[in-house]
C-alpha positions in Angstrom: 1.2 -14.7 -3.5 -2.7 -14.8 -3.9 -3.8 -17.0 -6.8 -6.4 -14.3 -7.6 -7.9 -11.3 -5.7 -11.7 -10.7 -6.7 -13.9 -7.7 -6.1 -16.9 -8.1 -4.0 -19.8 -9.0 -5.9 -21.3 -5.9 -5.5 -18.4 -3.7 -6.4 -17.1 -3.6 -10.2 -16.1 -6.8 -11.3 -12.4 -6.8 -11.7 -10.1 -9.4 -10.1 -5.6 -9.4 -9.4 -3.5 -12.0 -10.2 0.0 -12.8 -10.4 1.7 -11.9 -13.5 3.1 -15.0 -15.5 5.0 -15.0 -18.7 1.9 -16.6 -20.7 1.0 -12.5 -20.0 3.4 -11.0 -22.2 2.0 -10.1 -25.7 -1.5 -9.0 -24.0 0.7 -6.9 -21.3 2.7 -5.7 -23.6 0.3 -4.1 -26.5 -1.6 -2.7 -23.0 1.4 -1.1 -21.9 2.7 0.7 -25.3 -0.4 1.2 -26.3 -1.1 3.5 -23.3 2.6 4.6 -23.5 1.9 8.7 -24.0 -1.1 8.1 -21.6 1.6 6.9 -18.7 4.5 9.0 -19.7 4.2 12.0 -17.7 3.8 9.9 -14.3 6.7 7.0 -15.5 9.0 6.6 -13.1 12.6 5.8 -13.7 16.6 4.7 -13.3 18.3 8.5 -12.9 21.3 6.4 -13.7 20.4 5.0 -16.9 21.0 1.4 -16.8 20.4 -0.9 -19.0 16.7 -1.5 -19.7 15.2 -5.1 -18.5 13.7 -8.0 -21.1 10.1 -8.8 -20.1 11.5 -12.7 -18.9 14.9 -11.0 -16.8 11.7 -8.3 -15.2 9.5 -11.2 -14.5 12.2 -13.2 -13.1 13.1 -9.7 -10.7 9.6 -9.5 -9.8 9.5 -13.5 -8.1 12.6 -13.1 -6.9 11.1 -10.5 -4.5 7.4 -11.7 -4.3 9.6 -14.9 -2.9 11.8 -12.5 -0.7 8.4 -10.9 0.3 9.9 -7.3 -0.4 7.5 -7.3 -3.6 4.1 -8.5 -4.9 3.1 -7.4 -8.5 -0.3 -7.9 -9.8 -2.1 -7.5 -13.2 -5.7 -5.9 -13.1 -8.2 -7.7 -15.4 -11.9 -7.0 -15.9 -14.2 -8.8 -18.4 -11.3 -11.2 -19.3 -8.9 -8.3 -20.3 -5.6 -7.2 -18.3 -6.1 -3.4 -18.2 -3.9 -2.0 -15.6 -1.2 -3.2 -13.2 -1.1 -2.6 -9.5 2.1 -3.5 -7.1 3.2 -3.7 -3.9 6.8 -2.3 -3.7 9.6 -1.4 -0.5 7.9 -3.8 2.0 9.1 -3.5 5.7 8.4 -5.8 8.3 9.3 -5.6 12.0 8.4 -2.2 13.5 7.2 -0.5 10.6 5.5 -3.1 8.4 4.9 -0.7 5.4 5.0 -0.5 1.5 4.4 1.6 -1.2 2.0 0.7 -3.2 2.0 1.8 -7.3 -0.9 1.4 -10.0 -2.2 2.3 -13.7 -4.9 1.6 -16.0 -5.4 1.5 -19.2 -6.6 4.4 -20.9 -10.0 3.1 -22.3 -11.2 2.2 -18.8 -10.2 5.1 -16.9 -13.2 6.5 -14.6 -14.8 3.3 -14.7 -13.7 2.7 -10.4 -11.6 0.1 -11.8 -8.4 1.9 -9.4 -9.7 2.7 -6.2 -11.2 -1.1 -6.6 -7.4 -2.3 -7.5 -6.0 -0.1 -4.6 -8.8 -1.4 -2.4 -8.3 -5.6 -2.8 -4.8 -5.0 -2.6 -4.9 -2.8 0.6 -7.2 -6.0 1.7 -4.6 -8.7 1.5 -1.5 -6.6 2.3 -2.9 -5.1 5.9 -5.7 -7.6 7.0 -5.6 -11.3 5.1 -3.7 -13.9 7.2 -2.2 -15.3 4.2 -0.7 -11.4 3.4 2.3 -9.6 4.5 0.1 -8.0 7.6 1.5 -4.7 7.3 0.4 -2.2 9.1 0.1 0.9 6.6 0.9 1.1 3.0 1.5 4.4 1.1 0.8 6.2 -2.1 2.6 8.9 -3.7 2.0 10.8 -6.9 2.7 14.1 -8.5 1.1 16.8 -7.3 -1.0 17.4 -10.4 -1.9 13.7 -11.1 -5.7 14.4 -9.8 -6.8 11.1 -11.3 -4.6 9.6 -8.8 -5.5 11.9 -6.1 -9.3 10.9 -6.7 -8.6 7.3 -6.5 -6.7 7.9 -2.7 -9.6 9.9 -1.7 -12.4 7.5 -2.6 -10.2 5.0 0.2 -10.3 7.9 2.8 -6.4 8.1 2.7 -4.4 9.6 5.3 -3.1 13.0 3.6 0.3 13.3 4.6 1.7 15.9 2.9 4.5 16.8 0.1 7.9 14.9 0.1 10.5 17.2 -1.8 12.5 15.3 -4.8 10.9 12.0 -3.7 11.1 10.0 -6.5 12.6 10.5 -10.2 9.7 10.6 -12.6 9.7 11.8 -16.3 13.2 12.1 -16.6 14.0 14.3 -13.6 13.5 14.6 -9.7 10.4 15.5 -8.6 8.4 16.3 -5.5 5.4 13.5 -4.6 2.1 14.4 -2.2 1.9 11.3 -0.3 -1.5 9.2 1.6 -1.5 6.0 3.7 -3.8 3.5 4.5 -3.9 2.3 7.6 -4.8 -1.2 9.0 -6.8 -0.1 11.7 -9.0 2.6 9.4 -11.5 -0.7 7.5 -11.4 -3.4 9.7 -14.0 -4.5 7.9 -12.2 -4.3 4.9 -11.4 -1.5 2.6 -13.5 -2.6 -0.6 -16.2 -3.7 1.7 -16.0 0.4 2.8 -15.4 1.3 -0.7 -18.9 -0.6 -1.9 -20.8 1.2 0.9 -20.0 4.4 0.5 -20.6 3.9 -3.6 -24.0 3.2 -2.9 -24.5 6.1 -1.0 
C-alpha cells in the first residue's frame, strides 16, 4: 500500500491514503452523516451476519491489503476525508482484475472529486511498479445511479453491459451495468488523460 496517492497539480487537489484507526470519528460522522445520501446504492450481507466494529473492519481490510486481494483508501481534499474509494476481488495470474467501489460525501458531489479518485487509483492499480499491475479493473453500479455512470464516462470506460442479479444492494438482488478500465487505454496515465480532456 501507497503512503498517499496525490492528484496532479493541475487536476483538483485531492489525495488517497490508507485508512488507519486515528480515522475513525472523522470517518464515521462522514459516513452517517451521508447515510440516506448512500442508502439506495449500499451494498450488503443477503445473509445477515453480524455487523463489523470499526477496529474488527480495519483489521479485515489489512488483512487483505497484506494478502493483496484488497486495498482501501480514504479520499481527502482540503484536509477533510470526504469519500472512500477501494479496490476489492483482486486476481492475479491470467486475469489480473478488480472491482473497484467509491463514494463521496454529499457536500462535494459534482466537484470532479470521483472521476479524480477513480482515476489515481486506476493509476497505481494497472500501471505503478509498486501496484498490483493488473491488467483491467471494473465498475458496476445500478442502472439508474447516473452520478456513477458520469464519473465512468469522464475515464472513457469500456461499456460492457448489464450483469443480471449481480450484486445484493439495498436489501435485495439487483442487476449492475458494468465498465472496465483497461491498462493499455492511458498509458500515459489515466488522470494525466483525465486533466487533458478537462481543459478541453
Amino acid at each position: 500500500m501507497p503512503r498517499e496517492l496525490a492528484a496532479p497539480p493541475s487536476g483538483v487537489a485531492i489525495r488517497l491514503r490508507p485508512l488507519s484507526m486515528q480515522d475513525y470519528e472523522e470517518w464515521n460522522e462522514v459516513r452517517w452523516r451521508n447515510r440516506d445520501w448512500l442508502a439506495p446504492w449500499e451494498s450488503g450481507d443477503p445473509t445477515q451476519g453480524p455487523g463489523l466494529s470499526f477496529n474488527a473492519w480495519l483489521q479485515r481490510q489489512r488483512r487483505d491489503e497484506n494478502e493483496g486481494v484488497g486495498a482501501l483508501f480514504v479520499i481527502e481534499y482540503q484536509m477533510r476525508i470526504v469519500g472512500q474509494i477501494s479496490l476489492g476481488a483482486i486476481s492475479y495470474g491470467s486475469m489480473r482484475t478488480a472491482v473497484a467501489g467509491y463514494w463521496v460525501d454529499q457536500r462535494y458531489a459534482g466537484h470532479a472529486i470521483a472521476p479524480m479518485a477513480l482515476s489515481l487509483l486506476a493509476d497505481w492499480a494497472l500501471h505503478d511498479p509498486d501496484g498490483p499491475r493488473l491488467h483491467r479493473i471494473e465498475v458496476a453500479m445500478l442502472p439508474c445511479n447516473e452520478r456513477s455512470r458520469r464519473v465512468v464516462q469522464k475515464l472513457q470506460a469500456h461499456h460492457e453491459g448489464i450483469r443480471a442479479k449481480y450484486m445484493y444492494v439495498d436489501g435485495r438482488w439487483r442487476d449492475h451495468d458494468t465498465y472496465s478500465l483497461l491498462a493499455e487505454d492511458a498509458p500515459e496515465g489515466f488522470a494525466s488523460r483525465l486533466n487533458e480532456r478537462s481543459a478541453d
